[in-house]
N, C-alpha and C positions, 0 to 999 in steps of 0.2 A: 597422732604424730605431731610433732610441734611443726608452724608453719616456719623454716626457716629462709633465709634469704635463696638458699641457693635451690628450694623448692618452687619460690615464688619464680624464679628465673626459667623453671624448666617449664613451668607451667606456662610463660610469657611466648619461650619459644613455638609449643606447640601451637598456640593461639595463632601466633603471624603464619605458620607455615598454612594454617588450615584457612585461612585467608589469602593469603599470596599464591602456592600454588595452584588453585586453579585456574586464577588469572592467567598465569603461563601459558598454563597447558592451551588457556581458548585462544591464545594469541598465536599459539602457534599451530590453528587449525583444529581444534580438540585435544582430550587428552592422548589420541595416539600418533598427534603430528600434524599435516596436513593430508588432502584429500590426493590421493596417487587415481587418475583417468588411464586404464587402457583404451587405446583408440586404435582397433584397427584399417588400416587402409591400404588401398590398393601400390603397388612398387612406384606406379609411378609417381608418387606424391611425394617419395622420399626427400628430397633436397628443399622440397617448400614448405617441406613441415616440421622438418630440421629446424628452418628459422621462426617456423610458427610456434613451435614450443618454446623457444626462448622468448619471444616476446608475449606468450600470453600470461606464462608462468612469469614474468615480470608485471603485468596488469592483475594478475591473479596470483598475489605471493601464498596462499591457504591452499593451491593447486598445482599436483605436479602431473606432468604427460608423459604418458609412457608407449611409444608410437611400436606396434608390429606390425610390418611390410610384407605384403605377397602379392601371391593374382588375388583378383579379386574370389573366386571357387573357393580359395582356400580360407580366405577371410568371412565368408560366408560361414564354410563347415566347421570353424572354431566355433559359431556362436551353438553349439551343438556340447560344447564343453561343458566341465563341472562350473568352473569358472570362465566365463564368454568374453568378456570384456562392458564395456562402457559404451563404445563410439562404434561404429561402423560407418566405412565410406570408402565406396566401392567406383568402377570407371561407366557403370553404364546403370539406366533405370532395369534392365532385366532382370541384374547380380540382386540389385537392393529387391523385386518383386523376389528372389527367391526366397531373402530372407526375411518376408513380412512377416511372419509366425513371431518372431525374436525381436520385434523392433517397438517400441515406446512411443514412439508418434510419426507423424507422416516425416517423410524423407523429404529434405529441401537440397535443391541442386546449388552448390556450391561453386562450382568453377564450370567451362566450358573448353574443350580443346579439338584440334583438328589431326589430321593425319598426314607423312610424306614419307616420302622414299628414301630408308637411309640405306646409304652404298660406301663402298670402302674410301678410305680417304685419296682425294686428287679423284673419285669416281675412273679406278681403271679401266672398267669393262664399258664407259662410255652411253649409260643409260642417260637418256632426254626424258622419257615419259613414260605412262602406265601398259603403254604399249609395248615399250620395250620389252618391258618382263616377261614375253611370250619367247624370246627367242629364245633357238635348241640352246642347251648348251650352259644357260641361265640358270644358276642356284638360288634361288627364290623362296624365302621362309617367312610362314605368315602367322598369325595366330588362328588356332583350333579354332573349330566352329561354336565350341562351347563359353568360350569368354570373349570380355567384351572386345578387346583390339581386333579379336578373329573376326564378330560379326560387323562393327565397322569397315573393317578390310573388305568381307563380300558385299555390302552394302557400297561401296564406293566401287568395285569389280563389274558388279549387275549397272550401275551408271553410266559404265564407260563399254558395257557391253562387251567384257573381256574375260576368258575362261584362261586362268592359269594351271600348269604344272609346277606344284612346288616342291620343293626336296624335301621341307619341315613342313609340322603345325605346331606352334610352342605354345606353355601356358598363360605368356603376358609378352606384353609388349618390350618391357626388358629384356626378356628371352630371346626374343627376337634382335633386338638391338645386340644382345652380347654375339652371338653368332656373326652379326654381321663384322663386331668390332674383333672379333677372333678370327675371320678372314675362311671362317665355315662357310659362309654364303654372301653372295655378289649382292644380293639385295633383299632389301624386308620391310615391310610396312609398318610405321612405327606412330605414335603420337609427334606432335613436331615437339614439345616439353622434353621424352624422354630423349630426341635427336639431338635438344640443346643441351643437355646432362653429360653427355658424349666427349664434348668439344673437339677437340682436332684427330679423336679416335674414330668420328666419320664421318663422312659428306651427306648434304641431304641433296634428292631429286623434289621439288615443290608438287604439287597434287592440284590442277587447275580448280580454282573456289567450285565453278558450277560442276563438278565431278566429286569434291570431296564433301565428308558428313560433318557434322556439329556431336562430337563426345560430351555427355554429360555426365559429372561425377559429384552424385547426389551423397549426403551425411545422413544420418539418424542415429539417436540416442535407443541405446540395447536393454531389451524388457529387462532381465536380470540383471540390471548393474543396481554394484551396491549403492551407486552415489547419481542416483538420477537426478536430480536438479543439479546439479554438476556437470552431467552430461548433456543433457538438453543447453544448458547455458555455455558450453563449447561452442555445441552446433550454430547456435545465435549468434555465438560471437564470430564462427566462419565469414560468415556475412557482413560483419563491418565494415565499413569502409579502411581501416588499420590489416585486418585479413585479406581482402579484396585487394591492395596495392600491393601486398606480399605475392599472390597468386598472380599479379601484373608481371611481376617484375621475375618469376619463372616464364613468364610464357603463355598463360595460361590466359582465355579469355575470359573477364566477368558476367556473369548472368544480368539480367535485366532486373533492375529495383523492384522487389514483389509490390505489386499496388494495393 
């Protein structure tokens, strides 16, 4: 066939596309876009990780986050799925030993947090202290013995040397929180992070330091993700100091500089 003008042109075309677009496609993360992180984590991380997604995914424009919230049991029994997720990070070291079978590298604690007494707003019922929560009468909901707010709770209970009767055991410390802000129960042991989430939906009673624990809520990257240096590089970046001022400014205490 004769070489004519308008053959040399189709031919020109395809030459630039097979050049240009794969430029595209790596700029914008590969050719299927960029890299999407599921990260599961415990409820009460919700509002800090809200703004932590937006600021990483603005440091990291090839990555987006895709954050599912629960107790920690149930973040656990996902990674038990076809597809598990990426991230785990859970409120205590026990949740994260259950899921070591499923984890990519050792688990580094990321934030620190304590515990207090939240009570209806204005505090009706007049609680002062840990002590309180023994009186008859008192609607008292803690977390189950099985997760972590629950074993916090008795670890601060055995401290203060005090055996309660409570009406609930709930699966997270939210749980506990909503009950109280639904006016189900006069009081409940909560993170002080989830008590400030609350705002004027409830009062907090304080938890004397030498009586209360130090919550840890360690991260790790999940054997099955499909984008593990991805994920490993989240968890690092927990730790910045950009991360670490976000987790200040919920509430949350930072961890010690790892030496």
């Amino acid at each position: 066939m004769p070489d004519t003008p308008r053959r040399r042109r189709l031919r020109a075309s395809a030459l630039l596309a097979a050049l240009v677009l794969p430029g595209l496609g790596a700029g914008c993360g590969g050719p299927s876009g960029p890299v999407t992180l599921t990260v599961l984590a415990t409820s009460s991380l919700t509002e800090v990780f809200g703004e932590m997604g937006t600021a990483y995914q603005q440091e990291h424009p090839g990555v987006r986050l895709r954050f599912a919230f629960g107790a920690s049991p149930e973040m656990v029994d996902r990674l038990s799925d076809h597809t598990p997720g990426d991230v785990l990070v859970t409120a205590d070291q026990a949740s994260m030993a259950e899921a070591a079978g499923h984890l990519a590298g050792r688990p580094r604690t990321v934030a620190h947090d304590t515990l207090t007494i939240a009570v209806r707003p204005g505090n009706p019922r007049r609680i002062r202290s840990l002590r309180d929560l023994q009186r008859p009468g008192l609607r008292v909901v803690v977390g189950a013995g099985t997760v972590p707010v629950g074993r916090y709770t008795r670890r601060v209970l055995e401290k203060a040397g005090l055996t309660l009767r409570w009406s609930s055991e709930e699966i997270s410390a939210r749980a506990v929180l909503d009950r109280v802000r639904s006016g189900e129960a006069d009081a409940g042991i909560v993170y002080i992070t989830d008590l400030r989430s609350a705002g004027i939906a409830a009062s907090s009673v304080p938890i004397p330091a030498d009586l209360n624990v130090t919550a840890a809520f360690p991260a790790a990257p999940v054997q099955d993700s499909a984008h593990p240096d991805a994920a490993a590089a989240f968890v690092s970046w927990l730790l910045t100091p950009a991360a670490q001022k976000l987790f200040h400014k919920y509430g949350f205490i930072n961890p010690p500089s790892p030496r």
